[in-house]
C-alpha positions as CSV (number, residue, x, y, z in Angstrom):
1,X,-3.2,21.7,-12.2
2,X,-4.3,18.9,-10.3
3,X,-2.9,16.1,-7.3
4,X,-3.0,12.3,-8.6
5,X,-3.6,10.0,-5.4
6,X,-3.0,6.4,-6.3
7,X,-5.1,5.3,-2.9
8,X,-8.4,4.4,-3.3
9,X,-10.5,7.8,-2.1
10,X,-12.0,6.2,0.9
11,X,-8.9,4.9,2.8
12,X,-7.5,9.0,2.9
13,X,-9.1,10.3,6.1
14,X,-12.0,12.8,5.4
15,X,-9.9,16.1,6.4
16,X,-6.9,15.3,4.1
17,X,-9.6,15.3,1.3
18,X,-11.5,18.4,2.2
19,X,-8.1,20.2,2.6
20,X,-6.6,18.9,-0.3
21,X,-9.6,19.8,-2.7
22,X,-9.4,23.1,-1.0
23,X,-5.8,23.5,-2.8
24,X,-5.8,22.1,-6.3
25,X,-8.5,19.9,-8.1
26,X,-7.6,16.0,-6.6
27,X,-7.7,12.6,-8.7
28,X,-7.8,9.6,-7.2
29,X,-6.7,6.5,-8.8
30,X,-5.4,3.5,-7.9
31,X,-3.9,2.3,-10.6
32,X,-4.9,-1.5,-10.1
33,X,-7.1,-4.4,-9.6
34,X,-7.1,-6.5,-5.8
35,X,-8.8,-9.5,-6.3
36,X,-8.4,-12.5,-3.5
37,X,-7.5,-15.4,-4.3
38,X,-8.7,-19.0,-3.9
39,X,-6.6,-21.2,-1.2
40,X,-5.1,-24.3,-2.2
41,X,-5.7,-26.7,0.6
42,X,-2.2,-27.1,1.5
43,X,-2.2,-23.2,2.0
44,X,-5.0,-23.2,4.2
45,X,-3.5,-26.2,6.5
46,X,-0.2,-23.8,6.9
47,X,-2.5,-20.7,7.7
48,X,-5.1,-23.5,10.0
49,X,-1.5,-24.8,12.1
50,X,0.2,-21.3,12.1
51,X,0.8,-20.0,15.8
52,X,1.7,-16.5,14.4
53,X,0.3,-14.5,11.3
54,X,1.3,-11.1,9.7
55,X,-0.8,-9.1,7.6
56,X,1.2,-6.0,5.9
57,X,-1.7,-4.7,4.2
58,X,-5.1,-2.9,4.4
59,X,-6.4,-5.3,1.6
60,X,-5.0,-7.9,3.0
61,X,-6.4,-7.4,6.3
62,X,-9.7,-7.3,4.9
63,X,-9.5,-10.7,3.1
64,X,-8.5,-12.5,6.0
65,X,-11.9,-11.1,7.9
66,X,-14.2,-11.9,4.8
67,X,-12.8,-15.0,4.0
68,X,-10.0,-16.7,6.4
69,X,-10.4,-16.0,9.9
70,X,-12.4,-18.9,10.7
71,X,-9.3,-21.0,9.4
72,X,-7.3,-19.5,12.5
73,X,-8.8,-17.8,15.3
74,X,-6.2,-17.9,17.9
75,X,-2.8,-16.8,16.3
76,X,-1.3,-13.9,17.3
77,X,-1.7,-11.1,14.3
78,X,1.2,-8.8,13.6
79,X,0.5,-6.0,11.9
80,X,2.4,-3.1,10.4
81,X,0.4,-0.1,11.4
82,X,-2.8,1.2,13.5
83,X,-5.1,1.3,11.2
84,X,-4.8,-2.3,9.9
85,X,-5.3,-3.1,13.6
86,X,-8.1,-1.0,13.7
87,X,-9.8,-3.2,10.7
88,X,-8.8,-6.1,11.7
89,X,-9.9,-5.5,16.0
90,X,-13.6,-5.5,15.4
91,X,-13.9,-8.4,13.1
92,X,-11.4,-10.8,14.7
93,X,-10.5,-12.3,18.2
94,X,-6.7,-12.7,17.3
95,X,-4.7,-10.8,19.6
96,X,-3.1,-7.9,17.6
97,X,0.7,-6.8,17.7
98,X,1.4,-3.5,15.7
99,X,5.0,-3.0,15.0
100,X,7.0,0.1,16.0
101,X,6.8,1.7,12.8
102,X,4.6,1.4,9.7
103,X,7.4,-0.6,7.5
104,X,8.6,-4.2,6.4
105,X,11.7,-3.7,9.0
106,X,10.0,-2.2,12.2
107,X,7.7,-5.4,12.0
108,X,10.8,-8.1,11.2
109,X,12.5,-6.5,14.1
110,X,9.9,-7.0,16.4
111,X,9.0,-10.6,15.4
112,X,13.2,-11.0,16.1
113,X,12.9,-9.5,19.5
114,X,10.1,-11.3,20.6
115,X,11.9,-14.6,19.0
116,X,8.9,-15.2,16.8
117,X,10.1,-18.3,14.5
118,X,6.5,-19.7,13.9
119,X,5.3,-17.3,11.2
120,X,3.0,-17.0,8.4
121,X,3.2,-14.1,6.2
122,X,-0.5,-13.3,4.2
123,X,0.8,-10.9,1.1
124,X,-0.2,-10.0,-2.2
125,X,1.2,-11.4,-5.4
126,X,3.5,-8.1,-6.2
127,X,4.9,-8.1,-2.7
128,X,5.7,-11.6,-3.1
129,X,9.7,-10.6,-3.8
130,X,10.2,-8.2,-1.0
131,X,9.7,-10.8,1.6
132,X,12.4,-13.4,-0.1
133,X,14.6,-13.1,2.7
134,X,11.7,-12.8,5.7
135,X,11.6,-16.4,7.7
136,X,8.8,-18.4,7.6
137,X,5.9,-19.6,5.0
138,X,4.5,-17.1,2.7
139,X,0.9,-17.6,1.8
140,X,-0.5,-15.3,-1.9
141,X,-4.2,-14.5,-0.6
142,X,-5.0,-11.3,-3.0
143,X,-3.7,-10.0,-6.5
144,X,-2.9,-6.8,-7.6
145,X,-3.9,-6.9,-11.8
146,X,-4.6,-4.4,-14.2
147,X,-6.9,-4.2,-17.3
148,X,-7.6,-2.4,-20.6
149,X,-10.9,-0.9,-19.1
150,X,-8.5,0.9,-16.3
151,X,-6.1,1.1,-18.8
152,X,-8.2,3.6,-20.7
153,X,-9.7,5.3,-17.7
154,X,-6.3,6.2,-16.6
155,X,-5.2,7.9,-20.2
156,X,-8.3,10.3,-19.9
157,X,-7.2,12.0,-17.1
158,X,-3.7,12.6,-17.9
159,X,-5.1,13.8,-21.3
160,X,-7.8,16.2,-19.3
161,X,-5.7,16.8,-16.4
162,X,-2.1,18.5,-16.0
163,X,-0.8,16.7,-13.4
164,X,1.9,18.5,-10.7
165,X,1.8,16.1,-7.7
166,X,1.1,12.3,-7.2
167,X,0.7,10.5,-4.5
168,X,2.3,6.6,-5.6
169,X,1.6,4.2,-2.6
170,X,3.6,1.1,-4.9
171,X,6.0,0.1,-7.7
172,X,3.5,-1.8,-10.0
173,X,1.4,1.6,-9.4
174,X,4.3,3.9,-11.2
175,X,4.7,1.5,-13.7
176,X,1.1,1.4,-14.8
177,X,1.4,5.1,-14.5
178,X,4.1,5.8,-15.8
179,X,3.0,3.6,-19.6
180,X,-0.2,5.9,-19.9
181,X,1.7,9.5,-18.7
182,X,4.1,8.9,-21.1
183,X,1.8,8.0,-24.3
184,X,0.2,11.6,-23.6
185,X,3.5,13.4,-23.3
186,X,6.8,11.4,-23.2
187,X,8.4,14.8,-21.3
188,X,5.5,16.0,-18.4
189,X,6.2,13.1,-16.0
190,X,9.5,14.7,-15.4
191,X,7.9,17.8,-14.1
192,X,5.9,15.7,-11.3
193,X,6.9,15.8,-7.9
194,X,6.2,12.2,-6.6
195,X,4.7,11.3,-2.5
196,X,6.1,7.8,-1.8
197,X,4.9,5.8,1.6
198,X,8.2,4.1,1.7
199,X,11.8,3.9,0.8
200,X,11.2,0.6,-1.6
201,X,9.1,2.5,-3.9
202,X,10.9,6.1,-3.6
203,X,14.2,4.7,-4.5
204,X,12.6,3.0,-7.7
205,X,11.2,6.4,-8.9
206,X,14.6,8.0,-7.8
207,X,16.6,5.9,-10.3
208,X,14.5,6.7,-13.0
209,X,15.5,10.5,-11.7
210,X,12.6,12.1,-11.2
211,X,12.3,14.2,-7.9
212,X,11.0,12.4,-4.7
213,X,9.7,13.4,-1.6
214,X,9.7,10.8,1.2
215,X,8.0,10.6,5.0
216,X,9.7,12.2,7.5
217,X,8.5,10.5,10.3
218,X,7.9,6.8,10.9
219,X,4.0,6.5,12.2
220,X,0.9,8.0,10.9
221,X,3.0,7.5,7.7
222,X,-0.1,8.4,5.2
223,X,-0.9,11.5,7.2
224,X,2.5,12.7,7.4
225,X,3.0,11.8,3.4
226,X,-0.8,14.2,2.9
227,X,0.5,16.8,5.5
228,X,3.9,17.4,3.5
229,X,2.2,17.0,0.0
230,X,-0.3,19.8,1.0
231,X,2.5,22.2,2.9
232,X,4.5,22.2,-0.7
233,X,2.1,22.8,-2.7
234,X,0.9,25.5,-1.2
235,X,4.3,27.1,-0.7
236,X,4.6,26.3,-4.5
């Protein structure tokens, strides 16, 4: 029996993998590509003349400190949890907002409260749709892709491994997951009990009806998801 983390291995803190490899034998897999992507000038002049930025993402945080912070040094940052402050603080001289809560909603709340109009949003390609109805420009600067190479990777373990648990941090990640689980056994995925990060991607693996287990607290949301995924299965 194993745990399937789709979160690259060195973004889960260092006590969440020592106590999780204690349990059951963990994989992890991300099941895709980030690759940043090259700014058209028009979408570096919106980024340059933006008075407010917001990056949702860890990846995203880090391609705006290799590659775009010297476009814009001075816009406030608003971010969606600790951590991406954290990666962002050392690296940066923005001043820093974190939202209330690590989600999409907390963070448009707080930009409405603090009458924010003036913002840029820095997302990947597959989030591009969840931020339709946000205010203000939205600027691509990474993309999550996939590849035969991974492709193949991924089919090995589900053909080694029997997988109880996963841990799916994304929608495109299930789906990618979910073609190679089921050309090794079209029935075993049901079985799977499946860790989500938010509601967006929980309620996409819910209508498929397989069994979910969501956060039940709003900050430290990755800890929290580890923590309950580690309680179960040892009560299991």
């Amino acid at each position: 029996m194993a745990i399937l983390i789709t979160y690259p291995k060195n973004k889960v803190p260092v006590y969440w993998r020592i106590k999780l490899e204690q349990k059951d034998d963990v994989i992890y897999f991300p099941f895709r590509i980030l690759k940043a992507v090259n700014l058209k000038r028009e979408s570096k002049e919106i980024l340059q003349n933006s008075k407010s930025l917001a990056i949702t993402s860890l990846f995203g945080a880090q391609v705006f400190c290799d590659q775009l912070k010297r476009l814009n040094s001075t816009a406030t940052i608003y971010v969606l949890s600790k951590k991406i402050e954290q990666s962002l603080e050392k690296k940066v001289t923005n001043p820093i907002q974190v939202a209330p809560n690590e989600n999409r909603k907390s963070l448009l709340e707080e930009l409405k409260n603090k009458h924010v109009t003036d913002i840029c949003w820095l997302i990947g390609d597959k989030a591009e749709k969840y931020y339709s109805d946000f205010w203000g420009r939205k600027i691509i600067i990474y993309k999550n892709t996939w590849d035969k190479e991974h492709e193949g990777k991924a089919l090995k373990i589900f053909m080694k491994q029997h997988i109880t648990s996963a841990l799916v941090t994304s929608n495109s990640n299930f789906d990618r997951m979910f073609e190679v689980m089921t050309r090794v056994d079209s029935n075993e995925y049901c079985n799977i009990n499946y860790y989500v990060l938010g509601e967006s991607t929980g309620n996409y693996i819910q209508e498929k009806g397989l069994k979910v287990i969501y956060p039940d607290r709003e900050k430290r949301v990755l800890e929290n998801v580890l923590d309950n995924l580690w309680h179960y299965e040892k009560e299991n």
